[in-house]
VMD Tcl script that draws the C-alpha trace (Angstrom):
set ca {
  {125.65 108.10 106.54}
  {125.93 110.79 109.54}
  {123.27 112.65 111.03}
  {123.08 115.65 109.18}
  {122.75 113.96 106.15}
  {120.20 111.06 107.95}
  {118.16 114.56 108.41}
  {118.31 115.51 105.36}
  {116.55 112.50 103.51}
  {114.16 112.57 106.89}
  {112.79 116.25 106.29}
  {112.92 115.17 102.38}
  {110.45 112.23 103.34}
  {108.32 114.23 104.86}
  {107.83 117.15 102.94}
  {107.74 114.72 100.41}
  {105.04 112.42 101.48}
  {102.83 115.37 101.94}
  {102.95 116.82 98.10}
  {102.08 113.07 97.40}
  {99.47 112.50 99.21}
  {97.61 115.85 98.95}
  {97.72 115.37 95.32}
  {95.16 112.74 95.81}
  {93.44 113.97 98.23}
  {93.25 117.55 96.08}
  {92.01 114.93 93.44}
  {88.96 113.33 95.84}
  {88.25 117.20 96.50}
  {87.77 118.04 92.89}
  {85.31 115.36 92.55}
  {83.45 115.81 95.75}
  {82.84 118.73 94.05}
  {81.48 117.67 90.55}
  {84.46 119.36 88.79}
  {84.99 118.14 85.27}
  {87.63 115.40 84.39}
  {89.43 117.92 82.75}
  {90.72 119.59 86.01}
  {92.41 116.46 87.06}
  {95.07 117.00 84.94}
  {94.94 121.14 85.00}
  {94.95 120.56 88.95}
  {98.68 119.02 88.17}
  {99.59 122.35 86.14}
  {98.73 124.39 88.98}
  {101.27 123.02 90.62}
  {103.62 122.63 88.50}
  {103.48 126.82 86.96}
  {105.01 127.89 90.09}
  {108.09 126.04 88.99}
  {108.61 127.42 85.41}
  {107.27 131.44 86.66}
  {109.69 131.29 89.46}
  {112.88 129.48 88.17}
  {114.92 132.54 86.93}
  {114.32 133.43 91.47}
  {114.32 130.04 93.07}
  {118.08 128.97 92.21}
  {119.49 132.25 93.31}
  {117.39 132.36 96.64}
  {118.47 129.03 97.60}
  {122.09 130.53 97.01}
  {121.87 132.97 98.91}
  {120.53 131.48 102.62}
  {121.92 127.95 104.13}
  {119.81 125.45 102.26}
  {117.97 124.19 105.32}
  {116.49 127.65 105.55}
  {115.43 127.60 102.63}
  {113.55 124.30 103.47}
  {112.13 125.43 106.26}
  {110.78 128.60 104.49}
  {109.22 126.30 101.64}
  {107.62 123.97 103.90}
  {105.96 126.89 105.67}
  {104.57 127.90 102.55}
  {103.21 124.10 101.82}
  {101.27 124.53 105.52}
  {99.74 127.65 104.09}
  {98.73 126.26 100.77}
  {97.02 122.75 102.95}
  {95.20 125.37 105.31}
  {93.38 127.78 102.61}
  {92.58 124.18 101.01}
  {90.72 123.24 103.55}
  {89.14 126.91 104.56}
  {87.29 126.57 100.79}
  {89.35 128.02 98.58}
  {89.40 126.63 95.07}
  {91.83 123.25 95.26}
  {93.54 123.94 91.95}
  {94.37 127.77 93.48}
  {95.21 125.93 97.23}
  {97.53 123.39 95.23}
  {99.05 126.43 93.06}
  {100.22 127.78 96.49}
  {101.86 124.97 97.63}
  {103.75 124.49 94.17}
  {105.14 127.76 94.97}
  {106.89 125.97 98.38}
  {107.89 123.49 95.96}
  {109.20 125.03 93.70}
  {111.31 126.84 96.36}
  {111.87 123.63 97.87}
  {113.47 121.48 95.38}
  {116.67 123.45 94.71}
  {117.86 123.60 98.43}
  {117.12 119.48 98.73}
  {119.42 119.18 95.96}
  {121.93 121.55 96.19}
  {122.61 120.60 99.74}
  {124.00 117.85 98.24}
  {126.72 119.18 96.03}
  {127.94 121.34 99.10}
  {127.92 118.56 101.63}
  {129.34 115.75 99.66}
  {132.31 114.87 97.49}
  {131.79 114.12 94.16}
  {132.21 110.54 94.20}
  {129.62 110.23 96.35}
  {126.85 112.40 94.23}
  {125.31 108.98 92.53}
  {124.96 107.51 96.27}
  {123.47 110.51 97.78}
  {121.09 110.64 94.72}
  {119.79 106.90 94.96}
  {119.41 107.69 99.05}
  {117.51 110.67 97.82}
  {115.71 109.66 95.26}
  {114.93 106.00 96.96}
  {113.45 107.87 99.85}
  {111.86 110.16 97.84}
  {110.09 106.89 95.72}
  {109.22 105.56 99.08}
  {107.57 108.85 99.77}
  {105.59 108.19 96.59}
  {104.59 104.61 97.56}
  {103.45 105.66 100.63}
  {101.81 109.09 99.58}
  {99.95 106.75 97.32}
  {99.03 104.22 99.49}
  {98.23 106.59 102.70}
  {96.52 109.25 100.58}
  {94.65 106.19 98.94}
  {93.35 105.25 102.38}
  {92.41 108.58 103.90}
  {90.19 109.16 100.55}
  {88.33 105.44 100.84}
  {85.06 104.69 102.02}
  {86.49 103.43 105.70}
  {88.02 106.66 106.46}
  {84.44 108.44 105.49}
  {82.56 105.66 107.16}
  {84.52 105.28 110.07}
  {86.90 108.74 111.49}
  {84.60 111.52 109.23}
  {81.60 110.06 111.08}
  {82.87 109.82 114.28}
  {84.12 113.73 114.03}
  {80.53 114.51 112.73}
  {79.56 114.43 115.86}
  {81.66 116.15 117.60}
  {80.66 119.58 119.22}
  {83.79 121.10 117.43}
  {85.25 119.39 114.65}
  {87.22 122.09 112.64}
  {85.13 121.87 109.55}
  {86.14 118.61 108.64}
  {83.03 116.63 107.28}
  {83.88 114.54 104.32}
  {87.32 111.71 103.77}
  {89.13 114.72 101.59}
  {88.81 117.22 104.03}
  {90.22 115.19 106.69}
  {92.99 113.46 104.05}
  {93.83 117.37 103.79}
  {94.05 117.90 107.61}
  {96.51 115.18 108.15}
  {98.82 116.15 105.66}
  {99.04 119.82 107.44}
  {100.48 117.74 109.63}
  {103.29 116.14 107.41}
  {104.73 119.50 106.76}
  {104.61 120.28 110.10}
  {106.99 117.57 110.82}
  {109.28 118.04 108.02}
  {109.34 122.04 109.32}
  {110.27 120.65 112.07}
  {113.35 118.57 110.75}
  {114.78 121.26 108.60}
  {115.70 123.31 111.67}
  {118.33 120.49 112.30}
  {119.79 120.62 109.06}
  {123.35 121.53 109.19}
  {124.21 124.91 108.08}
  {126.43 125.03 105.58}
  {128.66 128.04 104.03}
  {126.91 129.84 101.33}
  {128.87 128.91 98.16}
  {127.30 130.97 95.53}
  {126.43 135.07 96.25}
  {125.61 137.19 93.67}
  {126.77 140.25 93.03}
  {123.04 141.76 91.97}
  {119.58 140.49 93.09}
  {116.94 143.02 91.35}
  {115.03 140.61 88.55}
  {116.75 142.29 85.83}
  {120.06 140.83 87.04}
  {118.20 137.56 88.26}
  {116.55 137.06 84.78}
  {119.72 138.07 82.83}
  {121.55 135.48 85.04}
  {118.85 132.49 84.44}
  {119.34 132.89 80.68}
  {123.07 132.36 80.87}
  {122.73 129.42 82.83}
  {120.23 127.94 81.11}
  {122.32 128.50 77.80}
  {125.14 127.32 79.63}
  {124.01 124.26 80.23}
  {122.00 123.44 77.30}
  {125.26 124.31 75.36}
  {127.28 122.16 77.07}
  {126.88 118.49 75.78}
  {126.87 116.58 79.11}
  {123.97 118.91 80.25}
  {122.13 118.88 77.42}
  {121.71 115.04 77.08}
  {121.10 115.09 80.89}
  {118.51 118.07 80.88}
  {116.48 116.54 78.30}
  {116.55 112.84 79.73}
  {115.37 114.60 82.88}
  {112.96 116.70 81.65}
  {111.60 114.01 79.32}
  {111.34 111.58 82.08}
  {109.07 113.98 84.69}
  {106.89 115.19 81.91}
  {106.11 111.79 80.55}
  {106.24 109.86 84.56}
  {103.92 112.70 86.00}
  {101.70 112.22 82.85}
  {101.46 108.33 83.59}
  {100.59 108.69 86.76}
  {97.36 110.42 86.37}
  {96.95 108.48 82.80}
  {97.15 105.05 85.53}
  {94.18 106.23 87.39}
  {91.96 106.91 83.81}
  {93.18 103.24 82.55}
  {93.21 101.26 85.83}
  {89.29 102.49 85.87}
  {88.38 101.21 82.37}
  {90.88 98.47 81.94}
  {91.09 96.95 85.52}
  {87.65 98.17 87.09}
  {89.08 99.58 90.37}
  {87.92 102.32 91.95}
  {90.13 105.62 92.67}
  {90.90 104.42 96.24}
  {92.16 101.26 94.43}
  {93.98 102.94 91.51}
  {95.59 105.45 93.80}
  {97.15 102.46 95.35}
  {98.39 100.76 91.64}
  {100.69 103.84 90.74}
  {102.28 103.01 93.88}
  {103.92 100.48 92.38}
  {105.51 102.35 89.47}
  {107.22 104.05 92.74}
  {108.57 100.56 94.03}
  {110.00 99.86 90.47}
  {111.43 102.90 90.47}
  {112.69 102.24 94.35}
  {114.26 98.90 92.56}
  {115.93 100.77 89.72}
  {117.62 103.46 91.64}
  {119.11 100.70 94.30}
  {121.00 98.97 91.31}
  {122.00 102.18 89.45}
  {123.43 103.42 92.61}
  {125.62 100.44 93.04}
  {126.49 99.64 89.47}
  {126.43 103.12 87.24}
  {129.28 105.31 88.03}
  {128.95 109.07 86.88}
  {131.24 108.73 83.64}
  {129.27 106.15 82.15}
  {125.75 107.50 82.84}
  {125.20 108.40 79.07}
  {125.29 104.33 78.42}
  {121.50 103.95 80.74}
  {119.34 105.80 77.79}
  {118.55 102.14 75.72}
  {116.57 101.46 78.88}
  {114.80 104.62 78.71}
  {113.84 103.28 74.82}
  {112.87 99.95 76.62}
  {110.90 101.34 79.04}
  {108.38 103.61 76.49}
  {107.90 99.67 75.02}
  {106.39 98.57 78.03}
  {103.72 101.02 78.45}
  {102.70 100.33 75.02}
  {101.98 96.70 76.63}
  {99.65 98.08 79.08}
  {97.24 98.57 76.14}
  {97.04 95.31 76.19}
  {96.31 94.09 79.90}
  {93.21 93.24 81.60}
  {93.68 91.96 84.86}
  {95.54 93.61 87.63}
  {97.94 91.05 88.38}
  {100.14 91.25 85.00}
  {99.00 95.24 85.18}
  {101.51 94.99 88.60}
  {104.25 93.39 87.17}
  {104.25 95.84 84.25}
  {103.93 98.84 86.50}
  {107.22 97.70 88.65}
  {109.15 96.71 85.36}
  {107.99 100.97 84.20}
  {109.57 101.96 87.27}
  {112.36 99.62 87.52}
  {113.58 100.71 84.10}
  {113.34 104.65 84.94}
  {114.92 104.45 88.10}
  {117.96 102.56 86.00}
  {118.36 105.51 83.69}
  {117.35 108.81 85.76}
  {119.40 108.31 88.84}
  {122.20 108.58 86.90}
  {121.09 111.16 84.63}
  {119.72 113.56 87.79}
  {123.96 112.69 89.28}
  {125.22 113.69 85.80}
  {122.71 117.37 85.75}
  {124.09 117.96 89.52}
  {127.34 117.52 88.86}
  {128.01 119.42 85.48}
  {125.76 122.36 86.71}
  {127.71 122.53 89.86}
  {131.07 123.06 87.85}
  {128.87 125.76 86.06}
  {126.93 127.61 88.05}
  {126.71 126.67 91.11}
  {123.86 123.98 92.83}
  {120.77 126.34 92.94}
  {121.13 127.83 89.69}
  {121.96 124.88 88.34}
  {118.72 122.76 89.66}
  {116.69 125.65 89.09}
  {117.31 125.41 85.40}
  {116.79 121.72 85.69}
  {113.39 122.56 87.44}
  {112.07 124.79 84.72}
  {113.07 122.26 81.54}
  {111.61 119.44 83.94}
  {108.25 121.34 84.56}
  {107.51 123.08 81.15}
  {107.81 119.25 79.99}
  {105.04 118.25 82.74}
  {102.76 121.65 81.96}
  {103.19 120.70 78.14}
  {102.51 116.76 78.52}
  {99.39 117.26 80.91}
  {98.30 119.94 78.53}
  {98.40 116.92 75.67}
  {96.83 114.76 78.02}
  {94.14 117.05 79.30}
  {93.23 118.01 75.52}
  {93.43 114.00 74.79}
  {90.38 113.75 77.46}
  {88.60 116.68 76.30}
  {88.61 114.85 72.73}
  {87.21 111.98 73.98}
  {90.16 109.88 73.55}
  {90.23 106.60 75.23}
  {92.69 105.68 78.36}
  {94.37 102.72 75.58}
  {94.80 105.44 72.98}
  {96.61 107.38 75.45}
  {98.44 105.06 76.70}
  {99.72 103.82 73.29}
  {100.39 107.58 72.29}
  {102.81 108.25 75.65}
  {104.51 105.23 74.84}
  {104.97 105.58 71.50}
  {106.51 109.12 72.06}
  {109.20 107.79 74.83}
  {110.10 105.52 72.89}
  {110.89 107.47 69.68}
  {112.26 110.42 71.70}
  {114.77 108.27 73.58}
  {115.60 106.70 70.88}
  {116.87 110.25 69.09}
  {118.55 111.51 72.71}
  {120.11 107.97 72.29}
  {121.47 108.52 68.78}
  {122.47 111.88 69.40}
  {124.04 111.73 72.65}
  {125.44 107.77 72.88}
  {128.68 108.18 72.60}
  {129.76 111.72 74.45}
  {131.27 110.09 77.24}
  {133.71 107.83 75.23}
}
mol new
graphics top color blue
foreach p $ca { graphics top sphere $p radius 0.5 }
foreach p [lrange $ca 0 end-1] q [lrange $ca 1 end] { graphics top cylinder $p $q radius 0.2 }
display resetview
């Protein structure tokens, strides 16, 4: 643990925290606003589009400047996105934008690590990265929770109200929204710290013919090989399916637990501290070559949602949240090590992730397209919750059966 790494996972947080938070507070905007219940999970897709339109670019852009440029250069685009949020434009359009830093985003974070570690140390970095990134979560929920409540709008929105010049800012949202700017202000900041490492990776061609052509080979590359292809779909199985359950947690904590979205906000904070849990002991007791042997928990974990169907009061609702999480983190950690290390002997670190990122997202735009057709049915939050964790389960279950045994 050096500096340049310590600044890494800092600017991570950061950046991080911000996309967590501002998903909430994008979520309080939509209904300040009246917008149907329908958007909440279409708000999600916005974000997530950027991802799948720009993969076949993303990979080869972080290849081709030092990764912490490429940070920089995404966060920059998240301030933009916050700050035509809160000038009025549409918050599934101002979230869209900042996807697009995302999207950018997420290759450098993780290709930085293939080119600034040894191999050995690839399931470490990741449970550093991915812890911090969890706590990011927790926090994101619980501070973007907060800034949303009733004490914020009594309290801080009331108090600006009177100010002579207050910037606009008149409801909890709004100012939720305004201190989040700030988050990706820091975690600018931080990225211009990040050591600059030699670019790995060039290409030979960068018109989108050539950038396209080259996506497709990578993406058959890795699908193709069998390492990648059980790790790709665990991934991608595990964000569509997680980001799902976190907006299906707000619907059922409402109905089932009677909270209130301040209070609900808070509960899929603790999926985040499971998680948190899980990727401290995989970390420490998974090494890479035996990462195919974490899917039963992945089986084990699409069993417990199921039991959320079944709970009433908050209390056992926490333990089974942290169990959700403790389970994931168990099987993904490994999983994400396995995906960064084959596609690094592939393709290099940005093409690689940026393939991961595409699988990963079209798996979120699919499963919140379910889930926002499942709500415009009339479903209720138990039926859903029962359906996601019934399919989890069963897919799992076939990756397991399929895929068990390729690193014997």
């Amino acid at each position: 643990m050096n500096r340049g790494f310590t600044t890494i996972l800092a600017a991570q947080f950061f950046s991080s925290l911000g996309d967590n938070a501002l998903l909430f507070a994008a979520i309080a905007l939509l209904k300040s606003l009246d917008a149907p219940s329908w958007q909440i999970p279409v708000l999600q897709q916005f974000f997530v589009f950027s991802f799948i339109v720009l993969a076949p670019f993303v990979g080869a852009f972080s290849d081709a400047l030092p990764k912490g440029q490429v940070m920089f250069i995404s966060n920059g685009i998240k301030i933009v996105g916050c700050a035509t949020m809160l000038l009025g434009l549409h918050p599934l359009l101002a979230y869209g934008f900042v996807g697009v830093g995302a999207a950018l985003y997420s290759p450098a974070k993780y290709g930085i690590l293939t080119e600034y570690l040894p191999t050995d140390k690839l399931v470490w970095a990741n449970g550093w990265m991915e812890g911090l990134t969890v706590a990011s979560i927790i926090l994101g929920a619980i501070f973007g929770g907060l800034l949303i409540g009733h004490r914020v709008e009594d309290q801080v929105v009331h108090q600006l109200g009177g100010l002579q010049f207050n910037g606009g800012i008149d409801t909890a949202p709004e100012f939720a929204i305004f201190i989040i700017f700030g988050l990706y202000i820091v975690a600018a900041i931080l990225n211009c710290y990040i050591p600059k490492l030699s670019i790995e990776h060039t290409l030979p061609n960068r018109t989108p013919g050539f950038l396209l052509a080259d996506f497709w080979r990578g993406f058959l590359l890795l699908w193709r090989d069998p390492l990648g292809q059980v790790s790709l779909a665990v991934t991608s199985l595990f964000w569509g399916a997680g980001t799902s359950l976190r907006l299906i947690i707000l619907a059922w904590a409402a109905v089932a637990l009677k909270l209130d979205l301040e209070q609900a906000t808070q509960l899929t904070a603790l999926v985040a501290v499971g998680l948190a849990i899980g990727s401290v002991v995989a970390a420490k007791v998974v090494p890479l070559e035996h990462a195919v042997k974490v899917l039963p928990l992945g089986i084990a974990m699409g069993f417990v949602v199921l039991a959320m169907a079944l709970v009433t009061d908050w209390r056992p609702a926490a333990l089974l949240l942290i169990l959700i999480g403790a389970l994931a983190g168990c099987f993904l950690i490994p999983m994400n090590a396995l995906l960064q290390h084959r596609g690094h002997q592939l393709m290099g670190s940005g093409h690689s992730i940026a393939v991961q990122n595409f699988n990963e997202n079209l798996s979120i735009l699919l499963m919140l397209g379910a889930y926002a057709l499942m709500i415009d049915a009339g479903l209720s939050a138990h039926t859903v919750v029962i359906v996601f964790g019934l399919f989890l389960s069963t897919a799992m279950g076939l990756l397991f059966k399929k895929h068990g045994h390729d690193q014997d």
